[in-house]
C-alpha positions in Angstrom: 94.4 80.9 107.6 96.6 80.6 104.4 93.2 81.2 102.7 92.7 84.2 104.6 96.1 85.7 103.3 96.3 84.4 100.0 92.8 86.0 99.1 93.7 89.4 101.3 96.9 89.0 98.9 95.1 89.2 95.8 93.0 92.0 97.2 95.3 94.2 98.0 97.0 93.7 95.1 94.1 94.4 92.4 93.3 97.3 94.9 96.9 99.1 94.0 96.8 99.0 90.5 93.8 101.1 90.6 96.1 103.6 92.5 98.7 103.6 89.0 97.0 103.9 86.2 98.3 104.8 83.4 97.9 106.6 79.9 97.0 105.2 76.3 99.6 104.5 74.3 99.3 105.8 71.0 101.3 104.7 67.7 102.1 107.5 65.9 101.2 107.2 62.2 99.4 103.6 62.6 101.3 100.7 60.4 103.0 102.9 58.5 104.9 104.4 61.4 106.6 108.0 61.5 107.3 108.8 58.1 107.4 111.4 55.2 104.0 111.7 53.8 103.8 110.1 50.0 101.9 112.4 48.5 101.3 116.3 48.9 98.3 115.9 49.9 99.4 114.2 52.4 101.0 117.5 54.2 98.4 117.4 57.4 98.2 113.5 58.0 99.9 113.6 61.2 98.0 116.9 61.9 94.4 115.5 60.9 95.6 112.1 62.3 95.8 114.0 66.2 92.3 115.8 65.5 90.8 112.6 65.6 92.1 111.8 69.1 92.0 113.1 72.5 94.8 112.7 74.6 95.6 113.1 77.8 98.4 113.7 80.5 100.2 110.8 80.9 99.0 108.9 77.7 102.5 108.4 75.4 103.0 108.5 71.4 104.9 105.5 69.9 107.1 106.5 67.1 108.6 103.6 65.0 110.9 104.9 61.8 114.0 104.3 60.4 116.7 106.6 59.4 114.9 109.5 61.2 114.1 111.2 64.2 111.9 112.9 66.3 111.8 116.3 68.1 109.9 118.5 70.1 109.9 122.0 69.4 108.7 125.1 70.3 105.6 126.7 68.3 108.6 129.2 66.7 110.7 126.1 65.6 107.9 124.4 64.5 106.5 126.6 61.7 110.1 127.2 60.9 110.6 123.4 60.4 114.3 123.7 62.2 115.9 123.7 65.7 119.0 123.7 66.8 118.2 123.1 70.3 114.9 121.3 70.5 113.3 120.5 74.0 113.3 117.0 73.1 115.0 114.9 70.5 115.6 110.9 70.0 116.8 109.0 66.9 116.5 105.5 68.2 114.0 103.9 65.6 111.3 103.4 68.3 110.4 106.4 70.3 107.9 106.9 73.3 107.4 110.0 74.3 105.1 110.8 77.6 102.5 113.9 77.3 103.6 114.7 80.5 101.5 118.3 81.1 98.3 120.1 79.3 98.5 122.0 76.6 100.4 121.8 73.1 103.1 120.0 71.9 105.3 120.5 68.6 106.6 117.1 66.9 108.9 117.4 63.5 111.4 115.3 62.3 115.0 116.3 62.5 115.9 115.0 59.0 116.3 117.6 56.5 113.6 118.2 54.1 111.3 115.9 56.0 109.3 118.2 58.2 108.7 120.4 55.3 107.3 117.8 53.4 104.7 117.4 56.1 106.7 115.4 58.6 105.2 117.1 61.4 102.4 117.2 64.0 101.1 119.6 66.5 99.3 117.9 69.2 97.0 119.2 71.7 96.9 117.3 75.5 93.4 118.2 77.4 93.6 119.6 81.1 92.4 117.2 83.6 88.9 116.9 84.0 87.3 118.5 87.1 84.2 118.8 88.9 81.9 121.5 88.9 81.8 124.1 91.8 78.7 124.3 93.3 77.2 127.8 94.1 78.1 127.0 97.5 82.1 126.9 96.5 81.6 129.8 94.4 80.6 132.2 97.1 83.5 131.0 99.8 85.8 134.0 101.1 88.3 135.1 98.5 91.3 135.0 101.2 90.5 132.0 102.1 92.9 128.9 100.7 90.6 127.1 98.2 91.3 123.2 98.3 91.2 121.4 94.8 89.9 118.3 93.8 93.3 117.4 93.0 95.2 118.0 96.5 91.7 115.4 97.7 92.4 112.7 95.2 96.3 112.8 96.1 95.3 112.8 99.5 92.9 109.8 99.0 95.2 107.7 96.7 97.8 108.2 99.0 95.6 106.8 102.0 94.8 103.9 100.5 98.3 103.6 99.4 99.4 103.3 103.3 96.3 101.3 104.1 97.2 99.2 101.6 100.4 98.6 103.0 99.9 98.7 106.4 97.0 95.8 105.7 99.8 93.5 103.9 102.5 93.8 106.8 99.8 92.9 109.3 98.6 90.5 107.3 102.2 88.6 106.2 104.0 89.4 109.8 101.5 89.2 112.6 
């Protein structure tokens, strides 16, 4: 019997972390971290650097510097190099920040001088991946309420959520 639950146990377990998964975690910069470019040429690193990647909602940016900052900033603020209010801002020396929606997001460092030295980075988060409609979906009644594949898959993970946990009370208790 102790078997029986032990190996249910680990079942369940490996079963809920499929329900969290989580981003990548991307270091901002690589070794040398979040940092005025050394050269001139080196104005569009950070922007070249995020054209080689694809991220994601949910995936984060590591930033690791020292005697600097990061913000987030508006598109405006961002080609100005300057905010006074940004939407985000941290100064700690090792930043994560969470792309937490689609869409684009507008990094420069708060020092002065930095970002116009190239000390910033514009980076682009894809929208979710869906499925294709089938020409079926496609010709369903306007006024009808169209169901998404997202309301399904929160539906779904949140099933197995409670059959998850309804399987280990039974299991532990009964």
């Amino acid at each position: 019997m102790a078997t029986s639950k032990a190996f249910l146990f680990f079942f369940l377990l490996s079963t809920s972390q499929v329900l969290f998964v989580s981003g990548t975690k991307f270091e901002v910069g690589g070794k040398s971290g979040w940092e005025v470019p050394k050269s001139k040429n080196g104005q569009q690193m950070y922007n070249e650097w995020a054209s080689k990647n694809r991220f994601k909602v949910d995936d984060a940016l590591s930033f690791n510097y020292t005697k600097d900052s990061v913000m987030v900033v508006t598109k405006d603020e961002y080609e100005k190099c300057h905010s006074a209010h940004p939407i985000f801002y941290s100064n700690n020396g090792a930043t994560t920040f969470t792309l937490d929606r689609p869409g684009l997001f507008y990094f420069i460092s708060g020092v002065a001088g930095h970002c116009e030295r190239g000390q910033k980075m514009i980076i682009k988060v894809l929208e979710p991946a869906t499925p294709p409609q089938s020409a079926d979906q496609n010709a369903t009644d306007p006024s009808q309420p169209k169901h998404g594949s997202a309301a399904t898959a929160a539906i779904s993970s949140a099933a197995t959520l409670v059959f998850c946990m309804v399987s280990f009370v039974v299991v532990f208790f009964f």
